[in-house]
C-alpha positions in Angstrom: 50.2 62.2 1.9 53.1 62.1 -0.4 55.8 59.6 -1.3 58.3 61.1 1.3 55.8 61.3 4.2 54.1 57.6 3.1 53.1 55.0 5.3 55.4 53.4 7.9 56.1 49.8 6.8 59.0 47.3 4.4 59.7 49.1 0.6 57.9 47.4 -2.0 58.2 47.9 -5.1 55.6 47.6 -8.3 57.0 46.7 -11.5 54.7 48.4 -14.2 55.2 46.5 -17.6 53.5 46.9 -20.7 53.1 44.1 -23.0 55.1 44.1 -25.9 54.3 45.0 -29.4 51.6 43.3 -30.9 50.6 42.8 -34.3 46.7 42.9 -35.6 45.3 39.9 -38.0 42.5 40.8 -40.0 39.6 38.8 -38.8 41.3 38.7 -35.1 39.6 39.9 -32.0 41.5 42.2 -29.8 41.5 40.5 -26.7 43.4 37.6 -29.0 46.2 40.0 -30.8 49.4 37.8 -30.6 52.9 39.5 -30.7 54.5 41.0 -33.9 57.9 40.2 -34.8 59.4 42.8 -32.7 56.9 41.8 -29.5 58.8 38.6 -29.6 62.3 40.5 -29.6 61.5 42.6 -26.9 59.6 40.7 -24.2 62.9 38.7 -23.1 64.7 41.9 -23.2 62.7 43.0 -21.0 62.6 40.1 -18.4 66.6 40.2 -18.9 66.6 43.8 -17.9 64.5 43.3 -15.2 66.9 40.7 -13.6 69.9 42.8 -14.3 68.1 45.6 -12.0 67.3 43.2 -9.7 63.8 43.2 -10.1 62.3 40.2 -10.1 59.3 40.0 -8.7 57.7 38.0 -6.0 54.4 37.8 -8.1 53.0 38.8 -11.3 49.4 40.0 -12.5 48.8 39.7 -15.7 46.0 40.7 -18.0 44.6 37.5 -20.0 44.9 39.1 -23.6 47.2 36.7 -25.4 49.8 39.6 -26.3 50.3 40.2 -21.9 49.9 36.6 -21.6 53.2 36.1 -23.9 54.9 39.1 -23.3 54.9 37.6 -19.4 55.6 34.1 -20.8 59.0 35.0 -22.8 60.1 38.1 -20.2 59.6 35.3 -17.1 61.5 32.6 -19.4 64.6 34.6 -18.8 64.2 34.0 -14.9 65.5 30.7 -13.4 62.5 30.2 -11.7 59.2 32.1 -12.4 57.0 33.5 -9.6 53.9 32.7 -9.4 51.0 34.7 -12.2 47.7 35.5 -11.4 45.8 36.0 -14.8 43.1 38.4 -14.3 40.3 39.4 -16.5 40.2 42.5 -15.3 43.2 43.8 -15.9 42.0 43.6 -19.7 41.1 47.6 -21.0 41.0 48.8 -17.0 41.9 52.4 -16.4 44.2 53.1 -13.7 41.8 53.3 -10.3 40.6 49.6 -11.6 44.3 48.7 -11.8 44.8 49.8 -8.5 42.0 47.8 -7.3 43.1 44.4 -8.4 47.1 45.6 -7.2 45.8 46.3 -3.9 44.3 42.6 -3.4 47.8 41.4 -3.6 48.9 39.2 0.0 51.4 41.7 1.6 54.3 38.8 1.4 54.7 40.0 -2.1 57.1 42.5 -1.6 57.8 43.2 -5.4 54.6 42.5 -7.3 54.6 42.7 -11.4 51.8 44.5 -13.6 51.5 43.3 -16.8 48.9 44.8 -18.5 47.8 47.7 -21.6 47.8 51.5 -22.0 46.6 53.8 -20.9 46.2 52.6 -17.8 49.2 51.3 -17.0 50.6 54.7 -17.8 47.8 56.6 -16.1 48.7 54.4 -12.9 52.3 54.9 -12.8 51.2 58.6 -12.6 48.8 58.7 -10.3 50.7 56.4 -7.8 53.8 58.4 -8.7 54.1 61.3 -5.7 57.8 61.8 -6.9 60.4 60.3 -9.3 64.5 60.0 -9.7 66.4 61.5 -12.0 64.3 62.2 -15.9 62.2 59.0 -15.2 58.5 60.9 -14.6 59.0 62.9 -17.5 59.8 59.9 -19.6 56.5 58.4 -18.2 54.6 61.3 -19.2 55.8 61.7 -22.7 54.8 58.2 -23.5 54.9 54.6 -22.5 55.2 52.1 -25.7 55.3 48.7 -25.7 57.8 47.0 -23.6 58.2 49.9 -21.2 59.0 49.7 -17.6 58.6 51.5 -15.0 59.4 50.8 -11.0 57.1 52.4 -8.0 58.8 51.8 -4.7 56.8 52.7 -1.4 56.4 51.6 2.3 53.7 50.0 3.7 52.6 46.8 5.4 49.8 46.1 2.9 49.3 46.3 -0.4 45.2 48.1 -0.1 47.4 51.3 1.4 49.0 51.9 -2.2 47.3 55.3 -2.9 47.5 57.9 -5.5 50.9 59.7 -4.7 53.0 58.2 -2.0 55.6 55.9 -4.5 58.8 57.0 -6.1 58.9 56.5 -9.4 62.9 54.6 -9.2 63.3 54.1 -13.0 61.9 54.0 -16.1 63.0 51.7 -19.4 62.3 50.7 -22.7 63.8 47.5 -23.0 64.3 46.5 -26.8 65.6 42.8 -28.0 67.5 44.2 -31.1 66.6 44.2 -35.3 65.7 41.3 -36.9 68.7 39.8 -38.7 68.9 40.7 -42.6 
């Protein structure tokens, strides 16, 4: 099945975002790295460029490694009201089928569900759910996806377990950067 023969059902849409740029203390573990400088820059940049696409999400996912926890904190801070998170553990260093796993729990009134999580999984699962994408956006995906990036996967189905490898549309792709630091 590909995206333009997917299942029958409303479009949803999964917001893939990558948690911003972190920095790494000596002496700190990974799962702890805060945000660098810049992290904190572009994590509301990218939560204000999600709203100016109009994709806010109905509920987010987020790994529970301090640098995903505040990249959703200051990107959902842009919001006037925040959807609920789900923190999950096991979102922490999981390649894309375990990704797809915990994505697939989510209760089908989520029409627009938020990832927030690490490479190279999040990049290895906008690929592998990507059957097709608009404009340059897959080829941006498969170059690279830093910190901060975006990507959007719209599909039909009732139910969010019928995700499967190929049937979304990769609808954009975005690297959402909050400016240089001030001299």
């Amino acid at each position: 099945m590909t995206a333009h023969t997917a299942g029958k059902g409303p479009l949803r849409r999964l917001v893939v975002l990558r948690h911003a740029k972190s920095a790494r203390p000596e002496g700190v573990a990974d799962h702890e790295r805060p945000l660098a400088p810049r992290g904190l820059r572009d994590a509301p940049a990218a939560g204000r460029a999600l709203a100016e696409a109009d994709c806010l999400p109905d509920l987010a996912l987020c790994s529970t490694a301090l640098r995903a926890r505040r990249t959703w904190e200051l990107a959902s801070a842009q919001w006037g009201t925040p959807p609920s998170v789900r923190y999950d553990p096991r979102l922490y260093g999981a390649g894309a089928p375990g990704l797809l796993g915990v994505v697939r729990e989510s209760p089908a009134e989520a029409r627009t569900l938020l990832l927030v999580g690490h490479n190279p999984g999040l990049q290895e699962l906008v690929l592998d759910l990507a059957g097709d994408g608009l404009g340059d956006a897959l080829d941006a995906v498969r170059r690279t996806f830093p910190t901060s990036a975006v990507a959007v996967l719209t599909w039909h189905g009732a139910v969010w377990r019928d995700l499967a490898p190929g049937t979304a549309v990769l609808t954009a792709a975005l690297v959402p950067r909050g400016g240089r630091r001030p001299r």
